[in-house]
Every structure is written in C-alpha cells, then in structure tokens.
C-alpha positions in Angstrom: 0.0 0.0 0.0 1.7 3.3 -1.0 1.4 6.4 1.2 1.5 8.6 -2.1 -1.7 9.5 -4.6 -1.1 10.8 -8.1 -2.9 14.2 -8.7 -3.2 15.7 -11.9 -2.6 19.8 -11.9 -1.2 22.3 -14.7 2.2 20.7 -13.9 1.1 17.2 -15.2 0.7 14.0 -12.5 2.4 14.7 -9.2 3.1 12.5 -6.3 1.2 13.9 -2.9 0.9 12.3 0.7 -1.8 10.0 1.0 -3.0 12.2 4.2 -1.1 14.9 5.8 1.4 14.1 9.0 -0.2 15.1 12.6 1.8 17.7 13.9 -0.4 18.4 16.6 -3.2 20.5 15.5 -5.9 20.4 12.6 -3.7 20.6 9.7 -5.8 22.6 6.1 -4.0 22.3 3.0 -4.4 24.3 -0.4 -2.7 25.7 -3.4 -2.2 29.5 -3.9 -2.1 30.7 -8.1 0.4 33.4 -7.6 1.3 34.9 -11.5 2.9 32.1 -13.3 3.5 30.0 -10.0 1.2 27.4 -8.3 2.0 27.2 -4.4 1.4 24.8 -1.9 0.9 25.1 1.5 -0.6 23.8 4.6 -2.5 26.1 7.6 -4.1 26.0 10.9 -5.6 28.1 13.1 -7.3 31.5 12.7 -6.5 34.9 14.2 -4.0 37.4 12.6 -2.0 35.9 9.8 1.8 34.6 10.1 3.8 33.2 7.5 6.2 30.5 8.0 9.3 30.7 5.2 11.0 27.6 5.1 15.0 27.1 4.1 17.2 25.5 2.0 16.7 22.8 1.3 13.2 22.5 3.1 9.8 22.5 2.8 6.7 23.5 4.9 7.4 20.5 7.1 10.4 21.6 8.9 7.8 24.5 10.5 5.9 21.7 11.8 6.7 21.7 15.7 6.1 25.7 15.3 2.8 25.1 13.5 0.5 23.9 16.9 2.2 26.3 19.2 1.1 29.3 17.5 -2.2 28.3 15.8 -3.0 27.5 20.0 -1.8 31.6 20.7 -4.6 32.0 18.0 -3.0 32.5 14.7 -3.5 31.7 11.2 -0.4 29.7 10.2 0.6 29.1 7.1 3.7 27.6 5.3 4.0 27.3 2.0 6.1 25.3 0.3 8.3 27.9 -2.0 8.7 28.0 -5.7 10.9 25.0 -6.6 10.2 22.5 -3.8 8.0 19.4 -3.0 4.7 20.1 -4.2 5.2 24.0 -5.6 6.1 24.9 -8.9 9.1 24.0 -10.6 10.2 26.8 -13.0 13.5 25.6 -14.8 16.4 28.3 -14.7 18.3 29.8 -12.1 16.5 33.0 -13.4 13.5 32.0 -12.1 14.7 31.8 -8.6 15.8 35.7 -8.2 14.9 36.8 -4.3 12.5 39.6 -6.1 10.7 36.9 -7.8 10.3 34.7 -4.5 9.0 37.8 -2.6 6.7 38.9 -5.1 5.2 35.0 -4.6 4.7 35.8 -1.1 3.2 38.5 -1.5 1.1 37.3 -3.9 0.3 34.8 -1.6 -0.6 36.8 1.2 -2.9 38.4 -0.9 -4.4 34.8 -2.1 -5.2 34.1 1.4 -7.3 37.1 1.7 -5.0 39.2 4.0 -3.7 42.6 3.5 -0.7 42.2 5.6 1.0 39.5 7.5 4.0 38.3 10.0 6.4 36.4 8.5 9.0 34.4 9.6 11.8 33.5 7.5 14.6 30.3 8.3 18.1 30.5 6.5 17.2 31.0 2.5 13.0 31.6 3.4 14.7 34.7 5.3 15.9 36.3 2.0 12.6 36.0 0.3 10.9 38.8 2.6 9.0 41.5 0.7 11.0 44.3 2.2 14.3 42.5 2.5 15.8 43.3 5.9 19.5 42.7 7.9 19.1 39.9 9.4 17.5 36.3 9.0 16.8 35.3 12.6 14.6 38.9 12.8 10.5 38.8 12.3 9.3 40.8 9.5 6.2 41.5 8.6 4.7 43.8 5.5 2.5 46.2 7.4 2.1 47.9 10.8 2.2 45.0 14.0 -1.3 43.7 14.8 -1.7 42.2 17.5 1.0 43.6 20.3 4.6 44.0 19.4 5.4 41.9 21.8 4.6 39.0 20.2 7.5 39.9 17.8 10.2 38.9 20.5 8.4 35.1 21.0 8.7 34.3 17.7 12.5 34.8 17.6 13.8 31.5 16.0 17.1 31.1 18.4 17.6 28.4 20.6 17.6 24.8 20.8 14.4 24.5 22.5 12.3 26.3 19.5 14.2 23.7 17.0 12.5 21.3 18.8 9.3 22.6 19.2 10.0 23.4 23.3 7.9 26.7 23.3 5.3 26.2 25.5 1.8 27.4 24.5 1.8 29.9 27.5 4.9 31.4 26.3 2.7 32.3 23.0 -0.5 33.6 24.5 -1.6 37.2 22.8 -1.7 39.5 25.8 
C-alpha cells in the first residue's frame, strides 16, 4: 500500500501524501495561483496571519513543531512550500529563482489568502525571500504595521535549541 496518490494539476501527475502528518493540531492544505506560480501550503488556526518561510533545502514540514504552538496563541499559520520545492512549482532556470521573484510569490500569496498584511518568519534562505528585505535572518518581518501587540515579535525569535525542537510552550505564546 503506497502512502502517495497521483494528482493531476497544470504541472502534469504529481506525487502527494496520501494524508497529511499530525503535527499536533488540525492541519488545512491548499494551493495559492500566484502569476505564473502554483504554491502549496498547509495552515491552521485563525487569528491574525503569520507566514512560515522555510530554508534551503526545506519544505513547509520543517515549520511543523512551530505550527501547533502558534495556531494555539490563536493565529492563522501558514507555510508554504516555496517555488521549486516538493509540491510547488518547478520553474526551470536559475532565473526563475531571483529573491525579487520569491517575494513577489509571497506576496502574492498573502494576498491569495485574503489578508492585507502578515507576519512572517523566515529560516536560512526563506529569510531572503521577505517583501522588504531586511538585515538579518533570525529577525521577524512583517509587511504592514504590527497587529496584534509587538510583543509577540520577541516570542517568535527562532534562536535556541528548545524552538528547533518545538519546546515553546503554549503559554509562552499567548496574545496579551
């Protein structure tokens, strides 16, 4: 018995899980048409929208011991899987992977998702592919004004073996 199923999209047949992995919470998982670019990506949650950017040479399952955590301090998670990995678009050239390019998909994907703005989070390459492009890629950005507190900026700091592991405790996430 496989753990696969073929599905058919603009790409041609492509592999999927069978069902998604339990990481915890309610997992939802959908496909974003951003310009030429067909994105995957899982959520949970609702509340104000945060953006999990995964790195090289990930996909939206190395977020998942973050994903529970903060879907329970009531956000809306999502993490896509970026343009050229697992079940994402595939664009052929190393042209097609400029950082303007993969922030203009998630911005375009923000926008798919029905939001105006969002936090996002970006690991190692995900980092580089922020809409506004800052110093540093262990900092929060987002693409519009904080909402909720700004203090929920400093809890989502990726540092520290415990948040690798998923060791946040819920509490430790609670809006104010």
């Amino acid at each position: 018995m496989s753990n696969t199923r073929t599905e058919t999209d603009s790409l041609g047949d492509v592999e999927v899980p069978a069902a998604l992995p339990d990481v915890g919470t309610e997992l939802r998982e959908g496909y974003a048409e951003v310009g030429d670019q067909n994105l995957h990506y899982v959520e949970a949650g609702d509340g104000p929208l945060i953006v999990l950017l995964h790195g090289f040479p990930e996909f939206w399952f190395g977020w998942r011991r973050q994903i529970a955590p903060l879907a329970a301090a009531g956000f809306r998670v999502v993490a896509p899987d970026m343009r050229g990995y697992n079940l994402s678009s595939k664009p052929e050239g190393f042209e097609a992977y400029a950082v303007d390019l993969l922030a203009a998909d998630i911005r375009g994907l923000i926008g798919e998702l029905g939001a105006e703005s969002a936090l996002l989070v970006g690991h190692d390459w995900g980092a580089t592919s922020h809409p506004q492009r800052g110093p540093s890629a262990a900092t929060p950005r987002r693409t519009a004004p904080p909402e909720p507190a700004p203090e929920v900026v400093v809890l989502l700091l990726l540092c520290g073996a415990g948040t690798a592991r998923g060791g946040v405790a819920p509490e430790r996430l609670a809006l104010p």
